[in-house]
N, C-alpha and C positions, 0 to 999 in steps of 0.2 A: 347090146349091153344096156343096162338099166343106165336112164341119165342121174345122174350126179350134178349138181349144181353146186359152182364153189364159186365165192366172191374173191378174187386174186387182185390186189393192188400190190403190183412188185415196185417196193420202195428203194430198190437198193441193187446191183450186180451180184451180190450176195443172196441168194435167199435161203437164211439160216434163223431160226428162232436166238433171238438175244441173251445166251445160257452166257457167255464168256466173259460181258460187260465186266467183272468183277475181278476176272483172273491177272494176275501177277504174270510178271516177263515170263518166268519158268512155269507157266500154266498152272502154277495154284496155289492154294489158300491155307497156312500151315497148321490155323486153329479153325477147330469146330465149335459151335455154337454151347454153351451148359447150360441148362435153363432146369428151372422148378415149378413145373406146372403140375404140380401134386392134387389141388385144387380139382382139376379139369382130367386126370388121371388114377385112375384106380391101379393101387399098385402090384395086386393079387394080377394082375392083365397084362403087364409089363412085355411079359415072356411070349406074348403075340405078337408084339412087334419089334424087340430087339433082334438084331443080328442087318447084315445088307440087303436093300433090297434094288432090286432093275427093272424098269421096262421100257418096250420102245413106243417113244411117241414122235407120231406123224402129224407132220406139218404141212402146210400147203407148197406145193411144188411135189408132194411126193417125198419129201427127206428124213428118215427116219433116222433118230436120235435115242442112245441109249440113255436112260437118266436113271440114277444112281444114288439112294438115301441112303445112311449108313446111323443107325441109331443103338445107343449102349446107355445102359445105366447105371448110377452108382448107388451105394447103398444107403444114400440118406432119402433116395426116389429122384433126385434130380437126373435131367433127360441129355445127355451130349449125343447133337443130331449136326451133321455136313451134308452137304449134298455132293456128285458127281457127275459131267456130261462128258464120258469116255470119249464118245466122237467128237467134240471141240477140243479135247485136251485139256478139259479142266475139273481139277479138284478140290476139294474143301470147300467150299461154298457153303458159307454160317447158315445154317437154318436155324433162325432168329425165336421162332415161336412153334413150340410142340403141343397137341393134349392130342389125348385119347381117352375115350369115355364111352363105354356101351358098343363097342367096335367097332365106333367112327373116330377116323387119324382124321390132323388136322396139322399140317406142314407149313411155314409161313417163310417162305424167303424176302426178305425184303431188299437184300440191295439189288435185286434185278429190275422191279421186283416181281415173285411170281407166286403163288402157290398152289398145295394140292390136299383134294379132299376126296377122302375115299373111307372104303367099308370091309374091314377086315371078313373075308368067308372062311369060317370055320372048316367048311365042307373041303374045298381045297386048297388051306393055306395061302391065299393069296388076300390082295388088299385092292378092291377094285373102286374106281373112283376118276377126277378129272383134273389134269393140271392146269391151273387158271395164268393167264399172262400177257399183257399188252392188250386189255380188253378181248382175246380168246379162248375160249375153253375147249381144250383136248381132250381124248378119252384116253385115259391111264392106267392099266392093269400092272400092279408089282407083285412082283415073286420073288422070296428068298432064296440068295445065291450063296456058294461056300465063301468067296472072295469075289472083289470087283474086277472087273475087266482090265487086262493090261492097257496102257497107252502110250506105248510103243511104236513109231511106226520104224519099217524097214531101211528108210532110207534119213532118219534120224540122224545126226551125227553124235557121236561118243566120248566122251570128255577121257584125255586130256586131246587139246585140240592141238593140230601144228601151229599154232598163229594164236597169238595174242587178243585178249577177247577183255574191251574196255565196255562199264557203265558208264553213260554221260549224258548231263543235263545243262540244255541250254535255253534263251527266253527269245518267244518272240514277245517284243519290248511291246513291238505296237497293236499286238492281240490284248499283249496282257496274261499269257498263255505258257507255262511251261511246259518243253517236250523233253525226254526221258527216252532214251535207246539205248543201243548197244553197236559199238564200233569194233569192228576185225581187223586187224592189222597185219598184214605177212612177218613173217621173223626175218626178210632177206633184208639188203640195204635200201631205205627207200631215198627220195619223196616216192610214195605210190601212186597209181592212179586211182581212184575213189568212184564209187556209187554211192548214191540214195535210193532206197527200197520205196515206193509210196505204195500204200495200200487201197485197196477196193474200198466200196462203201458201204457204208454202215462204221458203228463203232470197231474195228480193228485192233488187236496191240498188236506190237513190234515184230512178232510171228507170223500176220496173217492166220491164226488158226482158224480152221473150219474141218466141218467132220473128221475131228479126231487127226488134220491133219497140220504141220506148218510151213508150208511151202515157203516162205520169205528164210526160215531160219536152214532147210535144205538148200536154197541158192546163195544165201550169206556164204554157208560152207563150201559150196562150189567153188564161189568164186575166189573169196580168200585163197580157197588153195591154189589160186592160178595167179594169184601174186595181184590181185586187188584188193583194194579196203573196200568195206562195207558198212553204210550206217544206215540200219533198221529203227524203226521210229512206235516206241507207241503213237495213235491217234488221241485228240484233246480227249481226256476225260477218262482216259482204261490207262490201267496199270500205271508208271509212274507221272504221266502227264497230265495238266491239269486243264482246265478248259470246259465250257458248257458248248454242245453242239447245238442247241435246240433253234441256237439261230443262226449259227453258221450255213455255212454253202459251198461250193466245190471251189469257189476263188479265194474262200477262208484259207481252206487248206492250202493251196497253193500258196498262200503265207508263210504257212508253217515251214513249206518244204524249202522255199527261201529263205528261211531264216536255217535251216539245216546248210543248205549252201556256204550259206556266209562262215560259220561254225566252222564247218571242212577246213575256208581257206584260211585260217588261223590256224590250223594247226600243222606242227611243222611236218610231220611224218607223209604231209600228203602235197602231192600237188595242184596247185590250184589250176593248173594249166588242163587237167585231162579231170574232170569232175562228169560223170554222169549222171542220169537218171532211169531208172528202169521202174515203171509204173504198172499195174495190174486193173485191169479193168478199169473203176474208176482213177483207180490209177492212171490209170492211159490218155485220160480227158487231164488231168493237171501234170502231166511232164509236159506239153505242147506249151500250157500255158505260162509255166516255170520260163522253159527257153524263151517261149517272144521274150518275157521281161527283163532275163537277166541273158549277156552276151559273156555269162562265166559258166557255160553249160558244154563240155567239148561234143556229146552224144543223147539219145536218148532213146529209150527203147521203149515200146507200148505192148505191153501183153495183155492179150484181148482188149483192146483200147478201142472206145468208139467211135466212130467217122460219123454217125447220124444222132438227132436227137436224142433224149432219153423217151423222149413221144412215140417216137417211128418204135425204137428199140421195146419199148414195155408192150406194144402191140404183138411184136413179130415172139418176141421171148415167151410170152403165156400160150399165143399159138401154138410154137412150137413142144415149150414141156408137156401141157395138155396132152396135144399127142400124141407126146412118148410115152404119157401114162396110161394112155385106152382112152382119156372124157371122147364123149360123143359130140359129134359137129355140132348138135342145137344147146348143148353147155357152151361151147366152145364160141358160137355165136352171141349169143346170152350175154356172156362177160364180157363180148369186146363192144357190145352197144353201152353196156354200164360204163366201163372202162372209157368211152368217147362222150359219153354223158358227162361221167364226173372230174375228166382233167378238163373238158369246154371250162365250166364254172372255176377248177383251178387258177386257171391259164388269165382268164378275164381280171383285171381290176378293180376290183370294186371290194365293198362292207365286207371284214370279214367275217361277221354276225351274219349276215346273207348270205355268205356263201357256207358256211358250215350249215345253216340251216335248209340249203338247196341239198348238200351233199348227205346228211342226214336221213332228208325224207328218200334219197335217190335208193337208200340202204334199209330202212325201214322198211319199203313199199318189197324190193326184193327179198325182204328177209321172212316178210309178210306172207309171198307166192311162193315160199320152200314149203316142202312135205317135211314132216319131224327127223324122217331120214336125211334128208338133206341137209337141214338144221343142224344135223349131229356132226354130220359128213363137214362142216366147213365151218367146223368151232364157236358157235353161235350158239347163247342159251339165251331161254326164259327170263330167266332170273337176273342173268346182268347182260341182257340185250342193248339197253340206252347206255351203258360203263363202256360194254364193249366198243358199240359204234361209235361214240363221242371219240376213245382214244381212238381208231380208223382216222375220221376227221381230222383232231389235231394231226394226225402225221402227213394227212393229205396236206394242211394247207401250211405246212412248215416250208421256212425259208428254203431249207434245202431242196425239197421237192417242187416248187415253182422255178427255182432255178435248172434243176434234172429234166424235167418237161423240155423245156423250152431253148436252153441251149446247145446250138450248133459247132460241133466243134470245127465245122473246114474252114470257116476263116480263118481260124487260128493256126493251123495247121500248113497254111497257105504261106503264112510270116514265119514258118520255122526254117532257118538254114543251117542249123546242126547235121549232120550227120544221123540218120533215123531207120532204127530194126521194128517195122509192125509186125506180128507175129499173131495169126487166131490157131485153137483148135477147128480141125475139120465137123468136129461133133459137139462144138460147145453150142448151146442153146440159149444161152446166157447173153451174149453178143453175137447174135447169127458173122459166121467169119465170111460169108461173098458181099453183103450188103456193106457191111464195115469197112472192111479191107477193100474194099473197088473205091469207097467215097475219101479212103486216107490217100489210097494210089493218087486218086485223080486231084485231091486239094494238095498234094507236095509236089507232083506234078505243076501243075497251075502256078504253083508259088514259087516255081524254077529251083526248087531244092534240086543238087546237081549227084546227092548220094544219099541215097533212101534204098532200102530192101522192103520188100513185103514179102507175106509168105504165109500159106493155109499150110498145114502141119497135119497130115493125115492122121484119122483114130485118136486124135486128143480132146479132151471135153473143155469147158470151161478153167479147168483148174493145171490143164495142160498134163491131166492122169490120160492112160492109154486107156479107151473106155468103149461099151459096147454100144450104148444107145446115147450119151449126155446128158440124161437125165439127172439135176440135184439128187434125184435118191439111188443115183450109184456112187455119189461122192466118197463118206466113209464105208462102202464094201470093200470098195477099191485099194486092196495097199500097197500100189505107187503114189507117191506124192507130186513129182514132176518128173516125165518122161525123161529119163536122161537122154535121150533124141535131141529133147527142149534146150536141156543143160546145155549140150553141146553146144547145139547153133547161137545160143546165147553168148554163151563165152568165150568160142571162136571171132564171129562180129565182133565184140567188144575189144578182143583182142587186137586184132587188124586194124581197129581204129584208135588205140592209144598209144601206136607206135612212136 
């Protein structure tokens, strides 16, 4: 196999391009962008690029994502342009700034913010060019479709619901941070007993969605219909929540998720005595830390939850996807010396004028030994080579991610004496589930926790879809959202323990 060289710094349990940041509870956006860029647009040309257009763009991990512009005009020339990312679940997304001139488009999203530039081919109607985003450039071919792609998935639930389905917002006072979710209530008699959803990392809303999928809003519905409440939460900063992440860190959030706590026990439908948490991947690192603090936790549950660093873990995770994708052992080597290069200088304390400037040249010099092909191959240009790598940097040396590095969760996990369901995919690649799972067994163990379940969960990926390899780029092929396998053992557990 020809080598391929990619620079892969996994920021996150997630690795999804940031299309969703913008999306509303119900995944979208109700208005489109109108703009009059007459100026920069010939109007005799219009007719080349109105109607919808799609294509998929691939990201690092392998995950491809359909993206979806939708442009119409009206008769004074002005442009009404939305964007769409089917596989996130999200629609209308303003596109902010249009021109077309000489058969170059020219798309400006800005609340992501991302954009794309490309070259209309007369030869075969299409529009070929690059989506630019988070200092990356992708290679973007669109083509005109009759209609946009449904976004749908099968295990959806379908309004009207059995159960009662509240919006509510509450403060955490001492973030300074409003949270914004969505609470499920049974229609039987209560108090009930309640969950908290926490979400993975990266920015999340109250869904969880990712490729096209929203797993938190499929197990809200499970579970409600089994006579539990449920309060899903957007994360600071997406859909109705307010808050800057940039300097948060995973103890931030675990703020937050305690101040959801508190919220619960005020309200009278619910009991305060049987309150859980059920956490998702990064999720799974702040339920442990929620219980040490607060002793108003009756259970918690960890889906794909980490037992080792996020150091250990961003090692074994690129290994592994790599893999699944075909890269060759000496890419595969390549990245994991960069990859030990550049969390050393993370991890250190010191300037961080120094250290951006270490990490810089660490990306320069590698960007420097690609072939053009390779260049292309891992979203790197010419032209905003120093835009690109600067933003890399800042996200390296963001609070969050010195925090992800370097914190061990078994201590903590040590002090938890709730009641605990860990739970991996056999095929998630994301959180290897023997490495994890053996360091959760052995620190609840340790900590004489006297009722703890673990459990590897045959043929399920990351996301808990039944899946062939675990690879990020079978996420949205896949239309299961969570194995009802999952459901069950989920909601049976939780069952048995809120009696």
């Amino acid at each position: 196999m020809k080598r391929k060289f990619i620079i892969c710094v996994v920021l996150s349990s997630i690795i999804i391009v940031s299309l969703g940041c913008v999306s509303q509870s119900d995944g979208s956006q109700k208005e489109s962008s109108q703009l009059n860029d007459t100026n920069n647009t010939n109007t005799e040309d219009l007719k080349d690029i109105e109607g919808i257009w799609m294509g998929n763009l691939t990201v690092p991990g392998g995950l491809e994502l359909r993206i979806v512009f939708n442009i119409s005009t009206n008769s004074d020339g002005s442009i009404n342009a939305s964007m769409d990312s089917p596989d996130q679940g999200v629609s209308g997304i303003p596109v902010e700034s249009v021109s077309y001139k000489n058969g170059n488009l020219n798309l400006g999203v800005k609340s992501i913010p991302g954009s794309f530039e490309g070259i209309y081919k007369e030869n075969n109607k299409t529009i070929e060019g690059e989506w630019k985003q988070s200092g990356s450039a992708f290679p973007l071919v669109l083509e005109k479709v009759e209609k946009a792609p449904e976004m749908h998935r099968e295990q959806d639930p379908v309004k009207p619901y059995p159960y009662t389905e509240e919006e509510v917002v509450y403060e955490n006072k001492e973030a300074g941070v409003k949270l914004a979710g969505t609470l499920t209530l049974p229609r039987s008699e209560g108090p009930f007993p309640a969950v908290i959803l926490i979400t993975g990392s990266g920015q999340q809303n109250r869904n969880e969605e990712i490729a096209g999928h929203r797993p938190f809003l499929v197990l809200s519905d499970y579970l409600t219909r089994q006579g539990i409440a449920v309060l899903r939460v957007d994360d600071r900063g997406i859909g109705g929540s307010t808050g800057n992440v940039s300097q948060a860190t995973t103890e931030d959030f675990a703020g937050d998720v305690l101040t959801g706590v508190e919220y619960l026990k005020n309200r009278k439908e619910i009991d305060p005595s049987r309150i859980g948490l059920i956490g998702h991947s990064e999720g799974g690192l702040i339920a442990p830390m929620v219980a040490v603090k607060s002793q108003d936790i009756a259970f918690i549950v960890l889906m794909a939850g980490q037992g080792i660093t996020g150091e250990e873990i961003s090692y074994l995770q690129s290994d592994l996807i790599y893999r699944a994708e075909g890269v060759d052992n000496e890419t595969i080597a390549r990245n994991d010396v960069l990859l030990k290069s550049m969390y050393s200088v993370i991890k250190e304390k010191q300037n961080e004028t120094i250290a951006a400037e270490k990490l810089h040249k660490f990306m320069v010099n590698e960007v420097e030994n690609m072939s053009e092909e390779e260049k292309k191959n891992s979203g790197y240009s010419e032209d905003d080579l120093d835009v690109q790598i600067n933003a890399q940097v800042q996200n390296l040396l963001s609070p969050w991610m010195r925090f992800f590095l370097t914190y061990d969760p078994a201590p903590t996990l040590m002090k938890v004496k709730c009641p605990v369901l860990a739970i991996n995919g056999e095929k998630d690649l994301q959180v290897p589930p023997k490495e994890n799972l053996r360091t959760i067994d052995e620190a609840l163990k340790a900590g004489g926790n006297k009722d703890y379940t673990v459990k590897e969960l045959p043929g399920l990926n990351h996301l808990f879809q039944t899946a062939k390899t675990g690879s990020p780029s079978e996420y949205a092929k896949i239309e299961e959202t969570i194995s009802p396998a999952a459901l069950e053992i989920i909601g049976n557990w939780i069952s048995e323990h809120i009696q």
